[in-house]
N, CA, C and O atoms as a Tripos MOL2 file, in Angstrom:
@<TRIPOS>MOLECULE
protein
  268   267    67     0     0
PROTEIN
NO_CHARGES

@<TRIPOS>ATOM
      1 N          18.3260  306.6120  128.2830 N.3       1 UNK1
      2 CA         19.3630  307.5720  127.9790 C.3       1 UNK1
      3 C          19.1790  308.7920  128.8720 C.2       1 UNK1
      4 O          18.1290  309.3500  129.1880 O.2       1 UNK1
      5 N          20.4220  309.0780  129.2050 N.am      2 UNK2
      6 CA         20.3620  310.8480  130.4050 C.3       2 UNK2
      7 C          21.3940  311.6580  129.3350 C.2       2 UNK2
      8 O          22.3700  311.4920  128.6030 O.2       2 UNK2
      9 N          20.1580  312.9310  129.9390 N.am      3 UNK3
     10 CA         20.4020  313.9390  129.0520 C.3       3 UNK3
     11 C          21.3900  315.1540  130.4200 C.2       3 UNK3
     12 O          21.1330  315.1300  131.6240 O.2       3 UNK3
     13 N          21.8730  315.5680  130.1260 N.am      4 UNK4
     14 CA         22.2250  317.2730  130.8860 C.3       4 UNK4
     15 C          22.4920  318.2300  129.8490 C.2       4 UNK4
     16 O          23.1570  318.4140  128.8300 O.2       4 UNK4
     17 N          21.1060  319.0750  131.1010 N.am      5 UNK5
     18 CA         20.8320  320.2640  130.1220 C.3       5 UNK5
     19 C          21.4730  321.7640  131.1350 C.2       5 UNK5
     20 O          21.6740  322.1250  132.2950 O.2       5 UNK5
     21 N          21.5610  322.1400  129.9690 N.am      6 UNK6
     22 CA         21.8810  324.1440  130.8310 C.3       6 UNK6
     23 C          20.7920  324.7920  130.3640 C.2       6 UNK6
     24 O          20.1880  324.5080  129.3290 O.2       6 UNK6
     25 N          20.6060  325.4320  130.9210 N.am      7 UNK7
     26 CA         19.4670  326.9100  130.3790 C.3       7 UNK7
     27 C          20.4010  327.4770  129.4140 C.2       7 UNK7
     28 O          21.5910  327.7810  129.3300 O.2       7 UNK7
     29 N          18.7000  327.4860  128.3180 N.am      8 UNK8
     30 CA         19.3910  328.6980  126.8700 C.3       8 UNK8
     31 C          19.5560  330.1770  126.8120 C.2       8 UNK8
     32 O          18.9520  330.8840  127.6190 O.2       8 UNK8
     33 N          20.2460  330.6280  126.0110 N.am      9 UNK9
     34 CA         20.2590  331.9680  125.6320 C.3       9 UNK9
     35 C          20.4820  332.3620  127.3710 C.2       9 UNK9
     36 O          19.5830  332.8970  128.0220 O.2       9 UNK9
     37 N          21.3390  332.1270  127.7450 N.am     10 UNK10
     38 CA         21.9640  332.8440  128.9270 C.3      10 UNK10
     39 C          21.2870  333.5020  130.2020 C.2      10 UNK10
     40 O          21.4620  334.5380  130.8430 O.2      10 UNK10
     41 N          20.2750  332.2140  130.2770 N.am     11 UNK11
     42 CA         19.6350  332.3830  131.5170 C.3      11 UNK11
     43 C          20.4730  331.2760  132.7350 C.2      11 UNK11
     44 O          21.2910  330.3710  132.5690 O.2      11 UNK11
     45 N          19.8050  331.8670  134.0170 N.am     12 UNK12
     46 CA         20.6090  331.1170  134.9870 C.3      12 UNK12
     47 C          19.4590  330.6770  136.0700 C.2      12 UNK12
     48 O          18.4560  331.3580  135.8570 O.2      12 UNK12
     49 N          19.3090  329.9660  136.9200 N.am     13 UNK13
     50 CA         18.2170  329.9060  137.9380 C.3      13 UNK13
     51 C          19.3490  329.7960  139.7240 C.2      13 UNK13
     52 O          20.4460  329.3690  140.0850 O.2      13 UNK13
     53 N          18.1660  330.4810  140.3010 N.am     14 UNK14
     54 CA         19.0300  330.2440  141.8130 C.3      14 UNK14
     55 C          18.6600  329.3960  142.3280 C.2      14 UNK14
     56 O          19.3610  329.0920  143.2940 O.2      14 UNK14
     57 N          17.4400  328.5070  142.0900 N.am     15 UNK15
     58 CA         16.6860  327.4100  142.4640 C.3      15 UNK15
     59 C          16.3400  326.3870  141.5000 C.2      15 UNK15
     60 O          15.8920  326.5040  140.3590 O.2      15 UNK15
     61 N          16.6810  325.1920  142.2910 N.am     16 UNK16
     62 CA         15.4020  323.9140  141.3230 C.3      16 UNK16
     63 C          14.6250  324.5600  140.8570 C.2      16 UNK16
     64 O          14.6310  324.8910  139.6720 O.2      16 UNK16
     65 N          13.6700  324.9220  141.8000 N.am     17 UNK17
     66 CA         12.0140  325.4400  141.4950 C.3      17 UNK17
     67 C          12.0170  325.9310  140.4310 C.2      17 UNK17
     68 O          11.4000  325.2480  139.6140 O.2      17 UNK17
     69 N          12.5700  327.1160  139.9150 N.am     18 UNK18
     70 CA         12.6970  328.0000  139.1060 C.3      18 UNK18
     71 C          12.9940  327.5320  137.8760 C.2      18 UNK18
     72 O          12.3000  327.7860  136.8920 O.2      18 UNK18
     73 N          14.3070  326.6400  137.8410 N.am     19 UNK19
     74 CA         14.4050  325.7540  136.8810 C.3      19 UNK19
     75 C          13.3000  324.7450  136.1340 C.2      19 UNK19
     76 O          13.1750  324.4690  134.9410 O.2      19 UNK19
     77 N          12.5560  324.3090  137.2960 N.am     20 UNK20
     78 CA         12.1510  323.3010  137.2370 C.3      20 UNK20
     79 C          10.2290  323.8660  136.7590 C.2      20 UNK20
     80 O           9.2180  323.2370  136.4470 O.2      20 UNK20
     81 N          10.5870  325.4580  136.9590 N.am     21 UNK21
     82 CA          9.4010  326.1240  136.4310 C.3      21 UNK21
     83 C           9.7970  326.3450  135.1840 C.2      21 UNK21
     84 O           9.2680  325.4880  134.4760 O.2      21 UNK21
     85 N          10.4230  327.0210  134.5930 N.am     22 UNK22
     86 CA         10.4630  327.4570  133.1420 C.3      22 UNK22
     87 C          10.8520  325.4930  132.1480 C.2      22 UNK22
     88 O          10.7300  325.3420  130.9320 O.2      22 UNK22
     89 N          11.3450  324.2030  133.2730 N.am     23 UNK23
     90 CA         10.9550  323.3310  131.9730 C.3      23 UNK23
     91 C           9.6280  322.8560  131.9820 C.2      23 UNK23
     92 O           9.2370  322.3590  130.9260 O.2      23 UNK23
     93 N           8.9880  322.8890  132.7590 N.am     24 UNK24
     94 CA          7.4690  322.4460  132.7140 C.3      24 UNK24
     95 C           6.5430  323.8700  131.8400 C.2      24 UNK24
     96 O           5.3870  323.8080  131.4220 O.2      24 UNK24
     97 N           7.4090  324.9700  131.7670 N.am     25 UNK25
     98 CA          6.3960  325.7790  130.7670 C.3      25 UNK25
     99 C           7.0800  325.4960  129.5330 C.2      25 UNK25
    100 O           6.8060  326.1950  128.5580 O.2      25 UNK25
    101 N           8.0680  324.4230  129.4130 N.am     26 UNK26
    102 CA          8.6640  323.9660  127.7030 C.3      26 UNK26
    103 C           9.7010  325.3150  127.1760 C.2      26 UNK26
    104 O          10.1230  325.6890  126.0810 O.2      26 UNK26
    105 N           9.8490  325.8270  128.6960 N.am     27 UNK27
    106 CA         11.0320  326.8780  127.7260 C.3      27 UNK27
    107 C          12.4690  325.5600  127.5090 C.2      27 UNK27
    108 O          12.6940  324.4820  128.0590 O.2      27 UNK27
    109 N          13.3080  326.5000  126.2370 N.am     28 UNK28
    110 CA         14.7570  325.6810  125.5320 C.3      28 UNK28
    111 C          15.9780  326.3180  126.6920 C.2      28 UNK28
    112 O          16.3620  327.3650  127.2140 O.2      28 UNK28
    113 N          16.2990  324.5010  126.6270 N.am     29 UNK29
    114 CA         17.5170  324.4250  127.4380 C.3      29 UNK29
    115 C          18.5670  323.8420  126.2020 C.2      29 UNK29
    116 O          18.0160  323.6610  125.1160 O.2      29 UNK29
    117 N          20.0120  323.5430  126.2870 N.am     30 UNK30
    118 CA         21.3560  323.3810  125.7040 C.3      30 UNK30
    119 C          21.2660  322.4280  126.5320 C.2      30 UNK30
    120 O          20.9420  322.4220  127.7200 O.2      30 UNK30
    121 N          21.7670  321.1070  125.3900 N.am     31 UNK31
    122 CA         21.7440  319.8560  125.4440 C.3      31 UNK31
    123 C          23.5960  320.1330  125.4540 C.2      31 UNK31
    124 O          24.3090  320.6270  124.5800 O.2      31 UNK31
    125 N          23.9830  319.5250  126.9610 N.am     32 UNK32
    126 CA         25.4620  319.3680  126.8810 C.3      32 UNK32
    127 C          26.3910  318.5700  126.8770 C.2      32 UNK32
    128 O          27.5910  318.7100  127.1120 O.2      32 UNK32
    129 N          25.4180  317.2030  126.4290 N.am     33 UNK33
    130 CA         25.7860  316.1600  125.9150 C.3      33 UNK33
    131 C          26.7710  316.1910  124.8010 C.2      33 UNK33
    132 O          26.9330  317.4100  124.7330 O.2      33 UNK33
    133 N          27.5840  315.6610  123.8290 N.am     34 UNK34
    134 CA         27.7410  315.8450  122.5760 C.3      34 UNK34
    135 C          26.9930  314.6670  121.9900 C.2      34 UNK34
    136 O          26.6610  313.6610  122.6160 O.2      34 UNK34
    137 N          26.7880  314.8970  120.8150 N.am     35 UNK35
    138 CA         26.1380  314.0060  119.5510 C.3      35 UNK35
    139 C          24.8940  314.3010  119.4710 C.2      35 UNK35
    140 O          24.1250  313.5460  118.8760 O.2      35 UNK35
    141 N          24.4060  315.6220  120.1410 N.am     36 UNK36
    142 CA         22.9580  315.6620  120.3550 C.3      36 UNK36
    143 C          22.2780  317.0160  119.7060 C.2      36 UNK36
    144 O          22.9920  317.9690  119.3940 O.2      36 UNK36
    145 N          21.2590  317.0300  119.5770 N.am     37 UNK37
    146 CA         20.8570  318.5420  118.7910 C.3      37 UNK37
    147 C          21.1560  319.4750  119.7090 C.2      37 UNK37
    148 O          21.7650  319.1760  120.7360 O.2      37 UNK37
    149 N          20.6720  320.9770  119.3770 N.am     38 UNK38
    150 CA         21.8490  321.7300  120.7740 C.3      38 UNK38
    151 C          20.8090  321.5180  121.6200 C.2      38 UNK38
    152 O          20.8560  320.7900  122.6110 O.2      38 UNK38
    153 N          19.5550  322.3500  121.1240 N.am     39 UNK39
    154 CA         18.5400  322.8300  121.8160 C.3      39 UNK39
    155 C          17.1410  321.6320  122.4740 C.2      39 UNK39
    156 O          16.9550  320.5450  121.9280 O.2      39 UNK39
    157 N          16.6230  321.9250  123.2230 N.am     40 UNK40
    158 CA         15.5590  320.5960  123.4390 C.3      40 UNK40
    159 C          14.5160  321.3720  124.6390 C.2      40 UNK40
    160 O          15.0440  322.2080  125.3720 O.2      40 UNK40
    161 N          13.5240  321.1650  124.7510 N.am     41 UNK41
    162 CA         12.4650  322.2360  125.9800 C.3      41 UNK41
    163 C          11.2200  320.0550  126.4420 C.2      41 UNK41
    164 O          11.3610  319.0060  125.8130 O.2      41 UNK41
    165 N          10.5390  320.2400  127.3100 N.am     42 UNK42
    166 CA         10.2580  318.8070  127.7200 C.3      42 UNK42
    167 C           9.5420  318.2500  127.0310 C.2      42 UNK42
    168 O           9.4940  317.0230  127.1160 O.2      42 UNK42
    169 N           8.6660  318.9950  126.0310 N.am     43 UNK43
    170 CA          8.0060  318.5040  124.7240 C.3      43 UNK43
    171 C           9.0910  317.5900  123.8870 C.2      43 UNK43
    172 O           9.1040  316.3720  123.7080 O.2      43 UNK43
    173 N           9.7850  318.3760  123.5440 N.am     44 UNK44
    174 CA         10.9190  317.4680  122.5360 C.3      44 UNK44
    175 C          11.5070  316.1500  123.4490 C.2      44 UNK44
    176 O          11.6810  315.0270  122.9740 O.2      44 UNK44
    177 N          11.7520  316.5040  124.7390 N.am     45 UNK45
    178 CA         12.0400  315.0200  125.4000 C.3      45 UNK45
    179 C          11.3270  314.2300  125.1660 C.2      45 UNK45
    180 O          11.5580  313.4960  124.2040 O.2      45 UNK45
    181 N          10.2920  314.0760  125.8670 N.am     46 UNK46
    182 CA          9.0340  313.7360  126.0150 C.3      46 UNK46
    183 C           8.8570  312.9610  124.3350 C.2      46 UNK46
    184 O           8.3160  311.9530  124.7900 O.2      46 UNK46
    185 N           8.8900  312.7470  123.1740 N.am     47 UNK47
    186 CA          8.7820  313.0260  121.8180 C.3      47 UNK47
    187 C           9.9990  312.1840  121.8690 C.2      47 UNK47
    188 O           9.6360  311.0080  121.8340 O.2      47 UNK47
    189 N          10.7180  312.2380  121.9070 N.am     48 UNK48
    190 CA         12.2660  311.4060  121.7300 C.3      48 UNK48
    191 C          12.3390  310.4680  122.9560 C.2      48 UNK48
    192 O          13.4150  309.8860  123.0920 O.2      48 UNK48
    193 N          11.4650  310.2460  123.7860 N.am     49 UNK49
    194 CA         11.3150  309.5660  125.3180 C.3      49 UNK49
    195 C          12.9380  309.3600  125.8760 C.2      49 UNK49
    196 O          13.4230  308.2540  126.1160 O.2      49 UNK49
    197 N          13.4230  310.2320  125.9780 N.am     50 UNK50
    198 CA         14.8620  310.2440  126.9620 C.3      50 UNK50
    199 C          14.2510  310.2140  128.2210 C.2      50 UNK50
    200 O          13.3230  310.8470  128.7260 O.2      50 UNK50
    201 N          15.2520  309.0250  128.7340 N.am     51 UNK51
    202 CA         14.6600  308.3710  130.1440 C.3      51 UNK51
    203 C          14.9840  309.5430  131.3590 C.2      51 UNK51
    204 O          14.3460  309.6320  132.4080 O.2      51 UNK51
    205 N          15.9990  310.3140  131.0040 N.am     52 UNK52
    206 CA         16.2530  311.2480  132.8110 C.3      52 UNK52
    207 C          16.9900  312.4010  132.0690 C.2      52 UNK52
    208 O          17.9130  312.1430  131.2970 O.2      52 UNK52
    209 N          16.5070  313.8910  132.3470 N.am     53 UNK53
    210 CA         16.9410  314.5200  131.9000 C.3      53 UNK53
    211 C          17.4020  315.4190  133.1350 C.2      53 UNK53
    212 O          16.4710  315.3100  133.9340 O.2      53 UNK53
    213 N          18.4530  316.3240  133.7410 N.am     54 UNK54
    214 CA         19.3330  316.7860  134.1720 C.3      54 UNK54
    215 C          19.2890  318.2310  134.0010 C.2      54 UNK54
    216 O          19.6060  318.6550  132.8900 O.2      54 UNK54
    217 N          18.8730  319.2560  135.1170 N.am     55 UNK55
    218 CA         19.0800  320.3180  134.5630 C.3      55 UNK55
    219 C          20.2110  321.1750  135.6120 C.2      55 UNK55
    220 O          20.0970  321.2100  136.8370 O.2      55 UNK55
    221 N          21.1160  321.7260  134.9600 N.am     56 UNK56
    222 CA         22.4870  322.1720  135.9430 C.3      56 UNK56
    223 C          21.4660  323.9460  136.3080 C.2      56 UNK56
    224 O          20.6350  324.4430  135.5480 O.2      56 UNK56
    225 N          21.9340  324.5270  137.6950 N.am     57 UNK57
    226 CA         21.6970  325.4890  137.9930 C.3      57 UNK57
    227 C          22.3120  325.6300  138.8440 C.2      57 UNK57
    228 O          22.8320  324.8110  139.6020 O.2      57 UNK57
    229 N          22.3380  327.4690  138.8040 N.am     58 UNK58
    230 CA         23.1180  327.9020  139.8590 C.3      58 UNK58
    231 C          24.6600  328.1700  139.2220 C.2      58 UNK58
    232 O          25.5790  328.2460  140.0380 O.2      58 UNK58
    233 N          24.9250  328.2970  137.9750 N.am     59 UNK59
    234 CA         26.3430  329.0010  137.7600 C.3      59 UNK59
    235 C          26.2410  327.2660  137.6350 C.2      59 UNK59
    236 O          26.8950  326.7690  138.5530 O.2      59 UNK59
    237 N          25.6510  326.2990  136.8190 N.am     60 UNK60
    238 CA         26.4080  325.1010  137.1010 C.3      60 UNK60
    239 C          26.3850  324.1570  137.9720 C.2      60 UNK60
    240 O          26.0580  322.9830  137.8010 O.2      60 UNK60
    241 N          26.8280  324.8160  139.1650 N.am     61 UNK61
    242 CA         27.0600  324.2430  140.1790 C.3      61 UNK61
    243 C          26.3140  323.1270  141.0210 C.2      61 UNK61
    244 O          26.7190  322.3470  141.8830 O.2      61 UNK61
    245 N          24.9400  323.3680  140.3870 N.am     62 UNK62
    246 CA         24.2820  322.2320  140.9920 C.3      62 UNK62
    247 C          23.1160  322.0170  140.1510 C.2      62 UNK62
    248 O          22.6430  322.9520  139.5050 O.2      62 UNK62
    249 N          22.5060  320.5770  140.1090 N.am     63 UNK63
    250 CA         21.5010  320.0330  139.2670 C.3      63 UNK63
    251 C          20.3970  319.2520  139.9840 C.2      63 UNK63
    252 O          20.4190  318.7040  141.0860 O.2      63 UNK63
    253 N          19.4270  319.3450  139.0690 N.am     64 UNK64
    254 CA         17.9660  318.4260  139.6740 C.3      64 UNK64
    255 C          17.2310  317.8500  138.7250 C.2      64 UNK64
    256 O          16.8720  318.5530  137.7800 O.2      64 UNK64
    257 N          16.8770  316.5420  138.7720 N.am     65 UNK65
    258 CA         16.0920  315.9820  137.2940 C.3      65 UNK65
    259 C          14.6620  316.6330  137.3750 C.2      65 UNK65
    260 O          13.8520  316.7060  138.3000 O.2      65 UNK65
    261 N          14.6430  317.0320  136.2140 N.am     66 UNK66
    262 CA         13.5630  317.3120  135.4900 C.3      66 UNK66
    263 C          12.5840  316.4050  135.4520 C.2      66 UNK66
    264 O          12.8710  315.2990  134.9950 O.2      66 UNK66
    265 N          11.1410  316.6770  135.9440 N.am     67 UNK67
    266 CA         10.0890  315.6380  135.7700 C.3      67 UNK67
    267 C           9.3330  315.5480  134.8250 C.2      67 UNK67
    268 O           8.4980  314.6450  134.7850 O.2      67 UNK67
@<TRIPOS>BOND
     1     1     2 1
     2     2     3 1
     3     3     4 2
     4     3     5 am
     5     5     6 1
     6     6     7 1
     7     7     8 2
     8     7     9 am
     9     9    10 1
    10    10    11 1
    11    11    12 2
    12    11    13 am
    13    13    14 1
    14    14    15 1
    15    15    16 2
    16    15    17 am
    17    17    18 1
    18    18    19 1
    19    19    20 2
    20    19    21 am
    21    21    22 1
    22    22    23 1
    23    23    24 2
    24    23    25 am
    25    25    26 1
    26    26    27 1
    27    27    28 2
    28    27    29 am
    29    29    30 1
    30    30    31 1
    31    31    32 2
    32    31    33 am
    33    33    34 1
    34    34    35 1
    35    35    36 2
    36    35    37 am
    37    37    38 1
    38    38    39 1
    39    39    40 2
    40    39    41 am
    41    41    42 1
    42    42    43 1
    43    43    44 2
    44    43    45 am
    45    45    46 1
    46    46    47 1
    47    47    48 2
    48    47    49 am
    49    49    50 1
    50    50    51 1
    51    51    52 2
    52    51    53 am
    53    53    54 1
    54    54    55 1
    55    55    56 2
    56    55    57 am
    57    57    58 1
    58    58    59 1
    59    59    60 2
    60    59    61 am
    61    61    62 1
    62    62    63 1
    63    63    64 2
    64    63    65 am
    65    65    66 1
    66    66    67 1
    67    67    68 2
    68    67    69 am
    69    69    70 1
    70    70    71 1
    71    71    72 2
    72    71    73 am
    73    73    74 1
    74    74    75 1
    75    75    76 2
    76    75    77 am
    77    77    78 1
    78    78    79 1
    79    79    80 2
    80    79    81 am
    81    81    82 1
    82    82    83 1
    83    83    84 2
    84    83    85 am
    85    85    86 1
    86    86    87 1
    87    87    88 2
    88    87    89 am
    89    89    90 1
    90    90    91 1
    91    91    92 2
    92    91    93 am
    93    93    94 1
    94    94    95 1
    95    95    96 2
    96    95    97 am
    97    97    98 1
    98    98    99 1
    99    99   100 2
   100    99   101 am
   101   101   102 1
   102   102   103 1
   103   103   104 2
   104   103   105 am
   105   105   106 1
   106   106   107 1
   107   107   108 2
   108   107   109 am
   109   109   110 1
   110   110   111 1
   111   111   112 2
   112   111   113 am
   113   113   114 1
   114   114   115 1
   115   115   116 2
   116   115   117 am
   117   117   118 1
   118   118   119 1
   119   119   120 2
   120   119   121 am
   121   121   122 1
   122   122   123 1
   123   123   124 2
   124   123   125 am
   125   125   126 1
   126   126   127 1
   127   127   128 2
   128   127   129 am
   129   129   130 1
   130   130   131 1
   131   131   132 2
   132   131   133 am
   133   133   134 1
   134   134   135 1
   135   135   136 2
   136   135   137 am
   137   137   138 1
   138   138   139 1
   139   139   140 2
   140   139   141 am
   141   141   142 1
   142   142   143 1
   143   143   144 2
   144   143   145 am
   145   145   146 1
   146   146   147 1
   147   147   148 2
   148   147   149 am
   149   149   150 1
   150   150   151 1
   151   151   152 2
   152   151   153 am
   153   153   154 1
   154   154   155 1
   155   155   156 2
   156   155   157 am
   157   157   158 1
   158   158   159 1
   159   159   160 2
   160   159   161 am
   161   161   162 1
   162   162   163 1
   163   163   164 2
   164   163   165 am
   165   165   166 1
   166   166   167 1
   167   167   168 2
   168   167   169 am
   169   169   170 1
   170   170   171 1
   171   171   172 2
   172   171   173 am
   173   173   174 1
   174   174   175 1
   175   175   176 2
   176   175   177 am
   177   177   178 1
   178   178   179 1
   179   179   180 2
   180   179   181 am
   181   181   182 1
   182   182   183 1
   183   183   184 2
   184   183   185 am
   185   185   186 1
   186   186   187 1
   187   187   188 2
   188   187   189 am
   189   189   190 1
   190   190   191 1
   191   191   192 2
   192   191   193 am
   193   193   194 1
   194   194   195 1
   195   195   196 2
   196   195   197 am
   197   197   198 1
   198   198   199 1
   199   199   200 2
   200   199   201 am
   201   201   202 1
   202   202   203 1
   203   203   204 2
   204   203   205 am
   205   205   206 1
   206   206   207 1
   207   207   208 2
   208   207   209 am
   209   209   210 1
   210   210   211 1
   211   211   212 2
   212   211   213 am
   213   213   214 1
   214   214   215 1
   215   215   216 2
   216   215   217 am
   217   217   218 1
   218   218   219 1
   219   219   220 2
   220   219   221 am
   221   221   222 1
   222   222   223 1
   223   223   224 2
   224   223   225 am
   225   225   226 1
   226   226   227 1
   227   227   228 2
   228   227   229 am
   229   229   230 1
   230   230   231 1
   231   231   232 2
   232   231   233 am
   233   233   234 1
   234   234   235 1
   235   235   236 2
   236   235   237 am
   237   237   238 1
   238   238   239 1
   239   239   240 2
   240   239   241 am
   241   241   242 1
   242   242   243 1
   243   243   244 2
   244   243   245 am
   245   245   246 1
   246   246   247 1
   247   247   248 2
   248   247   249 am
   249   249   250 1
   250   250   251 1
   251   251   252 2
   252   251   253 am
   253   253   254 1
   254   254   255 1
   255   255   256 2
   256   255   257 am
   257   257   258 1
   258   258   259 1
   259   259   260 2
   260   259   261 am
   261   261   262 1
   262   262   263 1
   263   263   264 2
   264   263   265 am
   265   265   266 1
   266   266   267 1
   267   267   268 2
@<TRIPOS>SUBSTRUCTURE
     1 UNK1         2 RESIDUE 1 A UNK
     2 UNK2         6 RESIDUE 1 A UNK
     3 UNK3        10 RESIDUE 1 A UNK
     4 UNK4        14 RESIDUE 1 A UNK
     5 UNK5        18 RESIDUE 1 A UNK
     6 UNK6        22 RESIDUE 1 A UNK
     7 UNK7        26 RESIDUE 1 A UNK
     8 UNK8        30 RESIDUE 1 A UNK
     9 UNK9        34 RESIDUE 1 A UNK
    10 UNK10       38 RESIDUE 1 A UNK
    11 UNK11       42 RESIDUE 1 A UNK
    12 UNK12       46 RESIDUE 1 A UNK
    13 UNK13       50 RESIDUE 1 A UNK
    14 UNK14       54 RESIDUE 1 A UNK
    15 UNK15       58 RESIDUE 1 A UNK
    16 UNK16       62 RESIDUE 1 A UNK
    17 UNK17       66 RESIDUE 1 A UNK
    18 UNK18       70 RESIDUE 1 A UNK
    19 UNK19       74 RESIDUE 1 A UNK
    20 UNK20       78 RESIDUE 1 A UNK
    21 UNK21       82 RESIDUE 1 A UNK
    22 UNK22       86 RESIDUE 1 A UNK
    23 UNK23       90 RESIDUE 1 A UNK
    24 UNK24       94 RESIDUE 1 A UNK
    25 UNK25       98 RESIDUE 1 A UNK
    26 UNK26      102 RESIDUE 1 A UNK
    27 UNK27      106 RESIDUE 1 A UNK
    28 UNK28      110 RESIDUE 1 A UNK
    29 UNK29      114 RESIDUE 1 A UNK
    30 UNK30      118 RESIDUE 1 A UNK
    31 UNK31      122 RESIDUE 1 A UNK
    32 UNK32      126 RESIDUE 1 A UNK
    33 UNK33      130 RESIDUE 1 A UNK
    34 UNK34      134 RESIDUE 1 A UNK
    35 UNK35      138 RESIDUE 1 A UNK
    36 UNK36      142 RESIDUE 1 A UNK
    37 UNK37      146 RESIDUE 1 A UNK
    38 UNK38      150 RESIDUE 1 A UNK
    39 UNK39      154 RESIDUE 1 A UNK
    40 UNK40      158 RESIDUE 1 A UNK
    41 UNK41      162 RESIDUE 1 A UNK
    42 UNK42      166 RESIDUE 1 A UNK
    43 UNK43      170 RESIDUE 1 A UNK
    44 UNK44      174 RESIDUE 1 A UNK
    45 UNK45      178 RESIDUE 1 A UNK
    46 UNK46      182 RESIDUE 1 A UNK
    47 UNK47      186 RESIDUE 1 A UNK
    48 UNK48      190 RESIDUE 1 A UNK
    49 UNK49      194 RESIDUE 1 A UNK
    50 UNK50      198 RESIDUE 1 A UNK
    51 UNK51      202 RESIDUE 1 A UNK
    52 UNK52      206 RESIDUE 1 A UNK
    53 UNK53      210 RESIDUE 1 A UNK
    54 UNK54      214 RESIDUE 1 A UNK
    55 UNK55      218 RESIDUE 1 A UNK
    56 UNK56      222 RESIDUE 1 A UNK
    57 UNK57      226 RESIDUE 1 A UNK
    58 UNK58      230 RESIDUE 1 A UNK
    59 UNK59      234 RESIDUE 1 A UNK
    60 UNK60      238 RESIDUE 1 A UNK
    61 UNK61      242 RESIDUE 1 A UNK
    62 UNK62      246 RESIDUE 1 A UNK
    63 UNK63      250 RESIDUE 1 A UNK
    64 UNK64      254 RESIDUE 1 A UNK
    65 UNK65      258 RESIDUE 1 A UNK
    66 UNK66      262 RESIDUE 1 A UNK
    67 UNK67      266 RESIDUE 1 A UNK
């Protein structure tokens, strides 16, 4: 199962990296899937083993899977 996530509480990143730093420290991203709980950080993936998770950055505009 693939997940796409946004950053919570109204953060934004200008980079993967950045993104890809705050999910490896388990900060909560918005699950923008529907049918899904809102919130989720890589512990809770990880725990629910969702196969590819998706994180949008940049206003959106662009995404990079989460490892």
């Amino acid at each position: 199962m693939s997940l796409t996530l946004i950053p919570a509480y109204g953060r934004d990143y200008k980079s993967a990296k950045a993104a890809l730093a705050d999910w490896n420290a388990n900060k909560d991203f918005e699950i923008a899937n529907p049918g899904h709980p809102r919130y989720i950080n890589k512990h809770d993936a990880e725990q629910h083993k969702y196969l590819d998770c998706w994180i949008r950055y940049n206003r959106k505009q662009k995404i990079v899977e989460a490892s």
